[in-house]
MOPAC internal coordinates of N, CA, C and O (Angstrom, degrees):
PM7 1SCF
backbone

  N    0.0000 0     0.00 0     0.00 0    0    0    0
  C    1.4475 1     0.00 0     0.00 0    1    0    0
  C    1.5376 1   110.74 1     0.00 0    2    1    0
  O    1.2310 1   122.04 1   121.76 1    3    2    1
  N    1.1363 1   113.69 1   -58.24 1    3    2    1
  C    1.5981 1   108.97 1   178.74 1    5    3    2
  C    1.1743 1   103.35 1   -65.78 1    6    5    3
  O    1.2310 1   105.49 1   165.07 1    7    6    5
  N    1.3783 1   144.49 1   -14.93 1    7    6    5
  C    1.4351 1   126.87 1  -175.59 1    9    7    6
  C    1.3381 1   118.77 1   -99.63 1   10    9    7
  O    1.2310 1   132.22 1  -166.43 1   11   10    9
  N    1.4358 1    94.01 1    13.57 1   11   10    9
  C    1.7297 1   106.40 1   169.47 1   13   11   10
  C    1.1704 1   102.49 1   -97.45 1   14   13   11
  O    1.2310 1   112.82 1   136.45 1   15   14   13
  N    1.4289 1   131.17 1   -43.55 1   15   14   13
  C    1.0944 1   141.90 1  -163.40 1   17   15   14
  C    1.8978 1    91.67 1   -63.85 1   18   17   15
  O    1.2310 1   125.33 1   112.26 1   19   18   17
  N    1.1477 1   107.37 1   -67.74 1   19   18   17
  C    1.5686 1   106.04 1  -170.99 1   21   19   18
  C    1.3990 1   113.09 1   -55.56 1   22   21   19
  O    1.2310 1   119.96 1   170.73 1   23   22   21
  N    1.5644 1   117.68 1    -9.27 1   23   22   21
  C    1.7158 1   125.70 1   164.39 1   25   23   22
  C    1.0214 1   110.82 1   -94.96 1   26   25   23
  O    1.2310 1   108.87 1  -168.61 1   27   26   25
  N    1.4957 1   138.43 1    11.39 1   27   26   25
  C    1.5248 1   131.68 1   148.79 1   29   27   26
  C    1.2506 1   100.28 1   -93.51 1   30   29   27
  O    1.2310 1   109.12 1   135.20 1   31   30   29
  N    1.0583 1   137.98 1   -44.80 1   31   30   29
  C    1.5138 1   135.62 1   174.81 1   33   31   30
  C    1.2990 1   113.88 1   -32.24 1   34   33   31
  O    1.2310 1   134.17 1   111.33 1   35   34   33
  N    1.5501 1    90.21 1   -68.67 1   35   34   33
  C    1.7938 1   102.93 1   179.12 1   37   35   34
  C    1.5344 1   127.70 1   -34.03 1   38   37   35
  O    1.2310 1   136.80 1   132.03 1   39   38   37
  N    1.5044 1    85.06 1   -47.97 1   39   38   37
  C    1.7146 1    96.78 1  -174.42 1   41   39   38
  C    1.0938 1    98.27 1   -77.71 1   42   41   39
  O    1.2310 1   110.23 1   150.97 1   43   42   41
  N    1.4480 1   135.95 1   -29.03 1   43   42   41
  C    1.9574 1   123.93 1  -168.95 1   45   43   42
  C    1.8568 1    91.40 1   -73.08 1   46   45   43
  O    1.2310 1   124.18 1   152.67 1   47   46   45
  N    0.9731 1   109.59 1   -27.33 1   47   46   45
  C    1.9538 1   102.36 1  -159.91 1   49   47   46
  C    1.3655 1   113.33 1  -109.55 1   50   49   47
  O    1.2310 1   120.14 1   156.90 1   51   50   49
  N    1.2600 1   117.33 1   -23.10 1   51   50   49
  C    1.6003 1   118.92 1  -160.15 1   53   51   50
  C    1.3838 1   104.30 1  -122.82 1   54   53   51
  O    1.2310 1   114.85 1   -63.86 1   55   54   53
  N    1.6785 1   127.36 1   116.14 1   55   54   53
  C    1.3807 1   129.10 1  -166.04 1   57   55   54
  C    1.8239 1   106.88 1   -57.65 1   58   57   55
  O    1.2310 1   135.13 1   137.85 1   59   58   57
  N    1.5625 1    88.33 1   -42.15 1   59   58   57
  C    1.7008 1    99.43 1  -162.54 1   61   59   58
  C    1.4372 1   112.34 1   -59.95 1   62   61   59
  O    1.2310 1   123.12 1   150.54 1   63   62   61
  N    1.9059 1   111.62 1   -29.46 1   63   62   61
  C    1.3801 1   119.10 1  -170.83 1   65   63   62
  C    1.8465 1    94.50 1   -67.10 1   66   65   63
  O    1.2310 1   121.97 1   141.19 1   67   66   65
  N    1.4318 1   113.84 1   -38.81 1   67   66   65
  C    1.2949 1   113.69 1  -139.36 1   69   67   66
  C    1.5852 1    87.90 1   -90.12 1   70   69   67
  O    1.2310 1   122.28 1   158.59 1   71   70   69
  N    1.0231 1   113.24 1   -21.41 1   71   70   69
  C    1.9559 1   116.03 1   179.23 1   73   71   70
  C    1.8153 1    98.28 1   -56.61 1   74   73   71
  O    1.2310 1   137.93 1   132.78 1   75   74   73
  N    1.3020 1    82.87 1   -47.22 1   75   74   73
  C    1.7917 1    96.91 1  -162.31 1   77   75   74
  C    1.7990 1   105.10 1   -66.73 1   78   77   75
  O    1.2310 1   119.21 1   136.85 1   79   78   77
  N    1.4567 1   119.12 1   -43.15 1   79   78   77
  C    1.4150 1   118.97 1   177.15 1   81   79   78
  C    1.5618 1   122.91 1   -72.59 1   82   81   79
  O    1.2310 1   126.60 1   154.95 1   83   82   81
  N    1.5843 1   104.91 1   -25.05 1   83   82   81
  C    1.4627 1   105.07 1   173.09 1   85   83   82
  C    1.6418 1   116.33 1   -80.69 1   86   85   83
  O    1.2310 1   123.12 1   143.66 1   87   86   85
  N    1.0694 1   111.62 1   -36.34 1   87   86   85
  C    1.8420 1   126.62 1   157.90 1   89   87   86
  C    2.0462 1    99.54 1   -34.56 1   90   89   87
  O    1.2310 1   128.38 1    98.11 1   91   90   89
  N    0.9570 1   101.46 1   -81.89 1   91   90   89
  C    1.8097 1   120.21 1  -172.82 1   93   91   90
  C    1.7895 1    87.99 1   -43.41 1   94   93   91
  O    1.2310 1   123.21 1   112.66 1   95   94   93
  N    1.0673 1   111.46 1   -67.34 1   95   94   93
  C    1.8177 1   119.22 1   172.72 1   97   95   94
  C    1.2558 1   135.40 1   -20.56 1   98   97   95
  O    1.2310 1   123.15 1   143.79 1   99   98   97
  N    1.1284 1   111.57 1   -36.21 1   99   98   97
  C    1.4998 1   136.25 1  -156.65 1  101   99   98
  C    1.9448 1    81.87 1  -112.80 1  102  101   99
  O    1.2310 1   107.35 1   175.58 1  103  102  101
  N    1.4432 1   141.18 1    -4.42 1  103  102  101
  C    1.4036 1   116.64 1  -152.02 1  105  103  102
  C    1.4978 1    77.84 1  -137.22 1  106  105  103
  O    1.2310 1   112.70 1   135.38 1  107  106  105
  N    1.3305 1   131.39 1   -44.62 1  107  106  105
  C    1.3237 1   142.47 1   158.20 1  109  107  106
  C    1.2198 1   149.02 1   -96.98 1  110  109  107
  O    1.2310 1   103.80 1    25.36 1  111  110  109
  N    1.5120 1   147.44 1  -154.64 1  111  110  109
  C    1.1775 1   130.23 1   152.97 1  113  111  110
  C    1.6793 1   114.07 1  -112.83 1  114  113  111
  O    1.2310 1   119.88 1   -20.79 1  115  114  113
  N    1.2612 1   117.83 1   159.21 1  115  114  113
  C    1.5971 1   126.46 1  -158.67 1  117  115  114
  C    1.7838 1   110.90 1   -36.09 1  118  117  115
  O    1.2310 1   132.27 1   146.14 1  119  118  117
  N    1.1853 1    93.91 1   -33.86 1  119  118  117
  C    1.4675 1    86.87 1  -166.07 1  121  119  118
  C    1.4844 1   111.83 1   -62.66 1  122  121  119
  O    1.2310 1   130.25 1   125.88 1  123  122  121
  N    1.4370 1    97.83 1   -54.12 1  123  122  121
  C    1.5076 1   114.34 1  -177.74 1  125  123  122
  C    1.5847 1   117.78 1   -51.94 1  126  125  123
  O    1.2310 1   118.61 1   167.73 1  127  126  125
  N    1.7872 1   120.26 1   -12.27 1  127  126  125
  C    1.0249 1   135.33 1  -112.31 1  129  127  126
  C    1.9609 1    67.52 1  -134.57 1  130  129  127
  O    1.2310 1   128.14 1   113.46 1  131  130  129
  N    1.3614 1   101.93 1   -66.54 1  131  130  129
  C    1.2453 1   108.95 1   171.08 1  133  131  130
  C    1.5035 1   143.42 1   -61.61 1  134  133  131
  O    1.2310 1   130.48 1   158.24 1  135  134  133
  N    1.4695 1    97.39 1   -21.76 1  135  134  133
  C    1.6960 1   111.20 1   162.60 1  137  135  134
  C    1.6443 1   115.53 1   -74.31 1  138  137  135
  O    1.2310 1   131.58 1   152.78 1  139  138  137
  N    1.6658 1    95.25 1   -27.22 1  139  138  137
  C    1.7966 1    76.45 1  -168.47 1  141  139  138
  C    1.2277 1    98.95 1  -105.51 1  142  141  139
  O    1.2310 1   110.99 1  -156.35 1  143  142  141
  N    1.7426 1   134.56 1    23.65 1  143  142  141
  C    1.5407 1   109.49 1   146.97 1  145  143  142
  C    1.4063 1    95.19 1  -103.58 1  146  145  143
  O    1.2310 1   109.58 1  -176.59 1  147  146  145
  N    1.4252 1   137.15 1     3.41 1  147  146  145
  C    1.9693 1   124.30 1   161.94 1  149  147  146
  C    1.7653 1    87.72 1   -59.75 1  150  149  147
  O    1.2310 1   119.25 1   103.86 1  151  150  149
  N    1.2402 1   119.04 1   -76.14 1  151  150  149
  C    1.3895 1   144.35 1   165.79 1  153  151  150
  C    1.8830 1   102.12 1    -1.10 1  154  153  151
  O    1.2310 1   108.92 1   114.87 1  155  154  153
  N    0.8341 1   138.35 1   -65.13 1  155  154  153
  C    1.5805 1   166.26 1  -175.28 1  157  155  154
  C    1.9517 1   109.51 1   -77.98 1  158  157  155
  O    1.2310 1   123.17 1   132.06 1  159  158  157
  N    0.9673 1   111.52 1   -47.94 1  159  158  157
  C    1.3373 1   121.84 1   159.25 1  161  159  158
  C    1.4847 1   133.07 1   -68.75 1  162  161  159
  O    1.2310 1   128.18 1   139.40 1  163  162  161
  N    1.7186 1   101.86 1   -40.60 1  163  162  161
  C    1.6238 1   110.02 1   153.10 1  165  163  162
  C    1.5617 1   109.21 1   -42.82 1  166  165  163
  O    1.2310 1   124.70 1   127.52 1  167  166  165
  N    1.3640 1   108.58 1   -52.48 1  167  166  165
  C    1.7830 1   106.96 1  -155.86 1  169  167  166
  C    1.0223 1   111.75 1   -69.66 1  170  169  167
  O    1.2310 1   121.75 1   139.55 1  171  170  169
  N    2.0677 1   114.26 1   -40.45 1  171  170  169
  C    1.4236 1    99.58 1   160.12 1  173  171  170
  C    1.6497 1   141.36 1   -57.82 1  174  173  171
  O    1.2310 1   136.84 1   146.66 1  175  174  173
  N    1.1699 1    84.99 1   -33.34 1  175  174  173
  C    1.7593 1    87.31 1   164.55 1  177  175  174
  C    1.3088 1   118.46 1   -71.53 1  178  177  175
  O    1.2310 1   107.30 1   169.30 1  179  178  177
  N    1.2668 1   141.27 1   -10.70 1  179  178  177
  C    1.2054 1   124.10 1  -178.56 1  181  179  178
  C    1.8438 1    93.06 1   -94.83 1  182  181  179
  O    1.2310 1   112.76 1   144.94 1  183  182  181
  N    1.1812 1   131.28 1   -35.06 1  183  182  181
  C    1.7869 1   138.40 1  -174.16 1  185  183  182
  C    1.6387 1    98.13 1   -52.53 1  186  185  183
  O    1.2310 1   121.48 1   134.67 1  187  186  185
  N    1.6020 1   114.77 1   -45.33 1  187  186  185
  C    1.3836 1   123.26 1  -139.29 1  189  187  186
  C    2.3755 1    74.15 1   -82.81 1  190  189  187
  O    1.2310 1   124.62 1   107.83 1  191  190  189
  N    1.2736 1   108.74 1   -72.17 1  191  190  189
  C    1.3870 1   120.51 1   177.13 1  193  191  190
  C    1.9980 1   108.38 1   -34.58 1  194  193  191
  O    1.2310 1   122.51 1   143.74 1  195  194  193
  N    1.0530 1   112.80 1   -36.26 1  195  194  193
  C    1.3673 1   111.76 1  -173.71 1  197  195  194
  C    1.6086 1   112.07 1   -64.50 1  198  197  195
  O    1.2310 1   135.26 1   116.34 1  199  198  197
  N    2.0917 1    88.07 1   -63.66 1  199  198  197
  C    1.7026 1    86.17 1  -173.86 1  201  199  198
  C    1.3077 1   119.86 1  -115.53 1  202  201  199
  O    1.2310 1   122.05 1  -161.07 1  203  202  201
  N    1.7908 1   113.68 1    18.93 1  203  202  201
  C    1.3860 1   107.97 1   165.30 1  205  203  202
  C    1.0355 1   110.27 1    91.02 1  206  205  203
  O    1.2310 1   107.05 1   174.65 1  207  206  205
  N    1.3904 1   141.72 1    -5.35 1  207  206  205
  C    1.5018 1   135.09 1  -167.37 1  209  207  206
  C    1.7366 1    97.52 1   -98.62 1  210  209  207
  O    1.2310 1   119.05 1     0.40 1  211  210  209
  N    0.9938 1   119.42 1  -179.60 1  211  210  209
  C    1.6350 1   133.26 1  -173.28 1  213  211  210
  C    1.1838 1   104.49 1   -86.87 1  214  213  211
  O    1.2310 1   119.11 1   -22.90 1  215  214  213
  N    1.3689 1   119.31 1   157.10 1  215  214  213
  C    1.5729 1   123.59 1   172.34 1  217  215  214
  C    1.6372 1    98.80 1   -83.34 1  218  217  215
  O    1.2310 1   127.32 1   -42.35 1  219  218  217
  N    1.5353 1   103.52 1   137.65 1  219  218  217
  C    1.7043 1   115.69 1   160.69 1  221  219  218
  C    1.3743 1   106.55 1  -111.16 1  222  221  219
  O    1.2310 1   126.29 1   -34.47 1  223  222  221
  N    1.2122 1   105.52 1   145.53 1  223  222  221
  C    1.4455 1   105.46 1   172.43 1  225  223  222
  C    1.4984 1   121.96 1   -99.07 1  226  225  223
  O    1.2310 1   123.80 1   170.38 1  227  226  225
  N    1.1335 1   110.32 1    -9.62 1  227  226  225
  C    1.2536 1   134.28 1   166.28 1  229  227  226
  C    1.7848 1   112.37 1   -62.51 1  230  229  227
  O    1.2310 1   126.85 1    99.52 1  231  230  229
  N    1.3832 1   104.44 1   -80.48 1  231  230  229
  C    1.5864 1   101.19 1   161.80 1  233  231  230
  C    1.4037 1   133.94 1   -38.57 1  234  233  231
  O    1.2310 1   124.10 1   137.54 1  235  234  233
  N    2.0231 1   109.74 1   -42.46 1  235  234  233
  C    1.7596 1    89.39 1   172.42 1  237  235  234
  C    1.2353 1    96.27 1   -73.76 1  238  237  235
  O    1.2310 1   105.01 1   125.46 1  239  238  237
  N    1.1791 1   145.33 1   -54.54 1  239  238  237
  C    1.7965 1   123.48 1  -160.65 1  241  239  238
  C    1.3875 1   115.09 1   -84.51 1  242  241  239
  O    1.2310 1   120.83 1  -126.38 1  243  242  241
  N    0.9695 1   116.02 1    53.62 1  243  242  241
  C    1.5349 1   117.28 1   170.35 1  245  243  242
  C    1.7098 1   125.64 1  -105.80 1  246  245  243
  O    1.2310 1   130.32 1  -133.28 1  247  246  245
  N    0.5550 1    97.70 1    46.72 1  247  246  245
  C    1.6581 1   122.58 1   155.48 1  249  247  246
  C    1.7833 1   130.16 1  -156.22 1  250  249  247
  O    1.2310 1   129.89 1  -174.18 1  251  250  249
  N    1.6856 1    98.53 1     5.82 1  251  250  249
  C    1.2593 1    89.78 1   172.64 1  253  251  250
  C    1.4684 1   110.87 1   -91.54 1  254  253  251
  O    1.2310 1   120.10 1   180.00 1  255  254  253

């Protein structure tokens, strides 16, 4: 639940989040659209918690 919440955020503020949710958008509908950048944001948080390095935002969205 909160990590949806921080994936509406994302998409209101951050171009790269919102590149990445309108992509998923266009293939699904919002929700689904919205779980898999909570989904995508989990993983960075668990990378950033594992080995200590900083979040880039560049690196998680780099293939969209």
């Amino acid at each position: 639940m909160v990590l949806r919440i921080c994936a509406t955020e994302q998409i209101r503020f951050y171009p790269e989040a919102k590149r990445f949710y309108q992509k998923k958008l266009a293939t699904t509908n919002g929700a689904v659209a919205t779980k898999a950048l909570a989904h995508k944001l989990a993983r960075a948080s668990y990378h950033v918690l594992k080995t200590g390095k900083s979040f880039e935002m560049q690196r998680c969205f780099a293939r969209v």
